[in-house]
C-alpha positions in Angstrom: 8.7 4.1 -15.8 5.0 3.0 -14.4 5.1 3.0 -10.7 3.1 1.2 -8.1 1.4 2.5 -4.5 0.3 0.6 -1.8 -2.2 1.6 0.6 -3.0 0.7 4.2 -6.6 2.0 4.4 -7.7 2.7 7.9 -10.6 5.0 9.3 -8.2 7.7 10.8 -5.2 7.6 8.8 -4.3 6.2 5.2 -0.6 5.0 4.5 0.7 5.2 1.1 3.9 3.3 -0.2 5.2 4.0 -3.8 7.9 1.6 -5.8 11.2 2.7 -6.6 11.1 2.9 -10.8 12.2 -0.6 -11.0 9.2 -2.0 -9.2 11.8 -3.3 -7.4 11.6 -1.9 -3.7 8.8 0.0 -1.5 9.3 3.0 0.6 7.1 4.5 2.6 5.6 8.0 0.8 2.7 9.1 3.2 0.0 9.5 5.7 -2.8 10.3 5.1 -4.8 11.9 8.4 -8.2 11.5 6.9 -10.4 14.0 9.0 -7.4 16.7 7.6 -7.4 15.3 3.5 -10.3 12.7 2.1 -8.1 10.0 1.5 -9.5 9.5 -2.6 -8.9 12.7 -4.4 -5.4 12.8 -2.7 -4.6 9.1 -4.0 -5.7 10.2 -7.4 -3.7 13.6 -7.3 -0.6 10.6 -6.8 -1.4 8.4 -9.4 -0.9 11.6 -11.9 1.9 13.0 -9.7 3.7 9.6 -9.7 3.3 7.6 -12.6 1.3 5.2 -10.9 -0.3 2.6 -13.2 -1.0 -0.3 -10.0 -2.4 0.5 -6.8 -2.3 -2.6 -4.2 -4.8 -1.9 -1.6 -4.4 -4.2 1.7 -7.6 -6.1 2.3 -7.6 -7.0 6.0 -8.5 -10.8 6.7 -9.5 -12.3 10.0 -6.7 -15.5 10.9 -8.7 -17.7 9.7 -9.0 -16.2 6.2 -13.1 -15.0 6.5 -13.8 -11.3 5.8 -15.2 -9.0 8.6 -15.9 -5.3 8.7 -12.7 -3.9 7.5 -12.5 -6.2 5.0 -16.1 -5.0 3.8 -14.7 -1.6 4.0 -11.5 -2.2 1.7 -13.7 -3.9 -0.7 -16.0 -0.8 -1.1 -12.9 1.5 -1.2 -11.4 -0.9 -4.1 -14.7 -0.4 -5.9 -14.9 3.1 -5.7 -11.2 3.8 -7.0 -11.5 1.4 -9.6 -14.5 3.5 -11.0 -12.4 6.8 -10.6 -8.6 5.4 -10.9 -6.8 5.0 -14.1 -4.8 2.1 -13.8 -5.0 -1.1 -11.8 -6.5 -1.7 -8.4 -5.6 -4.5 -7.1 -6.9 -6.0 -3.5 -4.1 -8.0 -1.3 -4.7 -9.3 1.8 -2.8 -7.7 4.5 -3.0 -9.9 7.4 -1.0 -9.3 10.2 1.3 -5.7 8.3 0.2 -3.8 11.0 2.0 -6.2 13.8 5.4 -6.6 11.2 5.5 -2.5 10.9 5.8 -2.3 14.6 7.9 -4.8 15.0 10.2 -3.5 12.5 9.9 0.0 13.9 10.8 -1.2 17.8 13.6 -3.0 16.1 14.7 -0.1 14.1 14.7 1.9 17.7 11.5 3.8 17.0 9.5 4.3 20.3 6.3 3.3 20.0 4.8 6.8 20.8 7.0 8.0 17.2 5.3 4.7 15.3 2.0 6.7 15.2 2.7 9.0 12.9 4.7 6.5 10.5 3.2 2.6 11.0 0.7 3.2 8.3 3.2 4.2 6.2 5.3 0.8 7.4 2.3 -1.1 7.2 1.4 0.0 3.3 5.3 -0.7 2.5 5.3 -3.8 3.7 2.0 -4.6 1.3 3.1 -3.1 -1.4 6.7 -5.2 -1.1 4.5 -8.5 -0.7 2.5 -7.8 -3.7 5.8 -7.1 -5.3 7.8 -9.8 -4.1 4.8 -12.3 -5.6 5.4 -11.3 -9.1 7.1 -13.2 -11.9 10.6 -11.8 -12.8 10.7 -9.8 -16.0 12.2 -11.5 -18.7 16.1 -10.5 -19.0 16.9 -8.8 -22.1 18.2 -10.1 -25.1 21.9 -9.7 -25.7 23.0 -8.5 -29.6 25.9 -10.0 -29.7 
């Protein structure tokens, strides 16, 4: 079955969430340390890999909902993948992931010198799940008898 990825874009790193095959439950997949691997051609060498026919990319918003730099940053990054993805790319705002990955990480026990390495990866599960979480059950099937 289709699966989906989410994607905490940032200027160092990148963190990549993938669904289970359900589209039921995120995990974390990947970081992406950008100055090592351009973040695009290694998305789209995962959409094949994967299965992936939805990306959710986390649009950062200020607190009070307006766009600023970042936000302008997703929305070119969207753009661009739409043009070269092929499947859906879908923007989702992302405020405040960052601040529930490490919260969830301290709480898990991770130190927050070990979080570096991993919090994108939190922060793009924690998107993808959202996105998710948001969408209509599918319809149970019908029974034959």
């Amino acid at each position: 079955m289709p699966r989906s990825l989410g994607i905490d874009l940032g200027d160092a790193r990148v963190g990549v969430a993938i669904s289970d095959e359900l589209n039921f439950l995120a995990h974390p997949l990947e970081t992406i340390v950008v100055k090592n691997t351009p973040a695009l051609p290694r998305i789209l060498t995962l959409i094949a890999e994967k299965n992936i026919d939805t990306i959710i990319v986390g649009v950062p918003r200020n607190m009070d909902g307006s766009h600023g730099p970042a936000s302008e940053k997703s929305k070119a990054f969207i753009e661009t993948l739409k043009q070269k993805a092929p499947c859906r790319v879908l923007p989702w705002d992302e405020r405040l992931t960052t601040v529930s990955a490490q919260r969830s990480l301290r709480e898990a026990g991770r130190k927050a010198h070990e979080q570096k390495s991993i919090i994108d990866q939190a922060a793009a599960q924690i998107i993808l799940q959202s996105w998710m979480d948001s969408q209509p059950p599918l319809p149970e099937p019908e029974s034959n008898g």
